[in-house]
C-alpha positions in Angstrom: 193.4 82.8 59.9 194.1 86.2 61.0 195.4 87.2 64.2 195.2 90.1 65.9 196.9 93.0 66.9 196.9 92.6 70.8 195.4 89.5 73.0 194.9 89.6 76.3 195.7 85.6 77.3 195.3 82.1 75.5 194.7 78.8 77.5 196.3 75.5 75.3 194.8 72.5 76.4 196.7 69.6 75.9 197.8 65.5 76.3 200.0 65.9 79.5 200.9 62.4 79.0 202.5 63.0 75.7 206.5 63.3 75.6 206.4 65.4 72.6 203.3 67.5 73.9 205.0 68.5 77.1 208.7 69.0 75.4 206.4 71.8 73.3 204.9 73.0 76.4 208.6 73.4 78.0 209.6 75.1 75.4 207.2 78.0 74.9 207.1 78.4 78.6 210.4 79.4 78.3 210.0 81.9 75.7 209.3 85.7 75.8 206.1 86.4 76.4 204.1 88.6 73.9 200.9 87.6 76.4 199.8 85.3 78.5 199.5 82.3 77.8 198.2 79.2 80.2 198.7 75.3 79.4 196.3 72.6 81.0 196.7 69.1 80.5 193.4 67.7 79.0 193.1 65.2 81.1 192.9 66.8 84.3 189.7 67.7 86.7 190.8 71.5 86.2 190.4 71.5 82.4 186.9 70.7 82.5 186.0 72.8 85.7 187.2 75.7 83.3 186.2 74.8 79.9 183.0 73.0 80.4 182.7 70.9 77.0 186.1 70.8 76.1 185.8 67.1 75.6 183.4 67.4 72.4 186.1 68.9 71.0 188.3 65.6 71.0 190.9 67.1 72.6 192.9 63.7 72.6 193.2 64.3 68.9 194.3 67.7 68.6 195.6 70.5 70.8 192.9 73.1 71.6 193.5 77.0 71.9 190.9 79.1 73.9 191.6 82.7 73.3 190.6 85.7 76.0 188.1 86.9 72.8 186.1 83.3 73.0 188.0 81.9 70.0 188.4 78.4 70.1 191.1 76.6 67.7 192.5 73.3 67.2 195.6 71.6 65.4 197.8 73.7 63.1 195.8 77.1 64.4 196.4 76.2 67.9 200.1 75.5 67.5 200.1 79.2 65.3 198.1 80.9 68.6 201.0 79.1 70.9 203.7 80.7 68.7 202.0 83.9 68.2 202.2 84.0 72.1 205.9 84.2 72.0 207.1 87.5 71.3 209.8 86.8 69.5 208.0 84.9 67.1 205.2 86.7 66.3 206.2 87.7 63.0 206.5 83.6 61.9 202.8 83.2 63.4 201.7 85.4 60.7 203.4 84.2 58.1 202.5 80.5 59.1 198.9 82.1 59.6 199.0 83.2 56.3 196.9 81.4 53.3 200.1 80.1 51.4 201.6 78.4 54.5 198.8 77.1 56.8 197.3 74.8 54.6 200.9 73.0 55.2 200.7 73.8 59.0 197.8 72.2 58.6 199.1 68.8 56.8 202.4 68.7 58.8 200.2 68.7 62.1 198.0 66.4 61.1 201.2 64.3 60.1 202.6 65.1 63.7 199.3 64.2 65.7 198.5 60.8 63.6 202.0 59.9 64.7 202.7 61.8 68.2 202.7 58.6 70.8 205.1 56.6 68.0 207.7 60.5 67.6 206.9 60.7 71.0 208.6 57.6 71.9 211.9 57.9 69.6 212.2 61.5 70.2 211.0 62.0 74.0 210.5 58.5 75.2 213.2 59.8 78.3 209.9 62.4 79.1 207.2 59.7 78.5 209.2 57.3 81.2 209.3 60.6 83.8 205.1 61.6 82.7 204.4 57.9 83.7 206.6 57.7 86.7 204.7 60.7 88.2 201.4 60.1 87.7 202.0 56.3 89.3 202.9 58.5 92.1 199.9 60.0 92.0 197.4 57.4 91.5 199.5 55.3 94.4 197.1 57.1 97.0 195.6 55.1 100.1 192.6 56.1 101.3 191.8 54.4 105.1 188.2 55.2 106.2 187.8 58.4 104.0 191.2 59.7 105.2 194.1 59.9 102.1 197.7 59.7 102.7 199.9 60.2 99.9 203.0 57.8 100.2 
């Protein structure tokens, strides 16, 4: 896999409903950015109304990457393309980009995303409660005569 010199923007589309998915998505929000990068839930109207298609991809499975070049990458790359967007970890990307280390990348995320929803639930199941909570809120819309009203 080789990465470039500069990029212009990523978008990572991923399981909003996934403890562990959105602990990641924390996380490299709050790192230096080397770019921009964008995160959209899979699930949501938005991520289709910008990546028409993005379904046939099985995004439920593994994470997808959409670079500003048209790249598209899934699983272990994706997770490399989040980390390359942090700045200071560019230099691990590479390495992890390299072809000793992601064929490993590539087993340990297949590991991860057999077993995310069980992890999730040990390791995050305090963010999976809060994920669910809010989108009960959401789905606990009233619509009178064509008129919603969110409680």
């Amino acid at each position: 896999m080789k990465l470039p010199e500069t990029m212009e923007w990523i978008e990572v589309f991923y399981d909003g409903r996934c403890g562990m998915c959105c602990s990641f998505h924390e996380w490299i929000a709050r790192q230096p950015r080397a770019f921009v990068i964008r995160f959209v839930p899979y699930q949501s109207e938005e991520a289709e109304r910008v990546f028409p298609g993005l379904g046939t991809l099985d995004p439920a499975r593994e994470m997808v990457v959409r670079t500003s070049e048209g790249g598209i990458f899934r699983g272990a790359e994706a997770w490399v393309w989040c980390l390359f967007s942090c700045s200071n970890h560019q230099a691990a990307a590479r390495r992890l980009a390299g072809p000793r280390l992601l064929p490993v990348a590539v087993r340990a995320c297949r590991v991860l995303a057999a077993n995310r929803h069980a992890l999730s639930k040990v390791l995050f199941g305090q963010k999976d409660r809060k994920v669910r909570e809010k989108l009960h809120r959401m789905e606990d819309e009233v619509c009178a005569g064509g008129n919603c009203v969110n409680r």
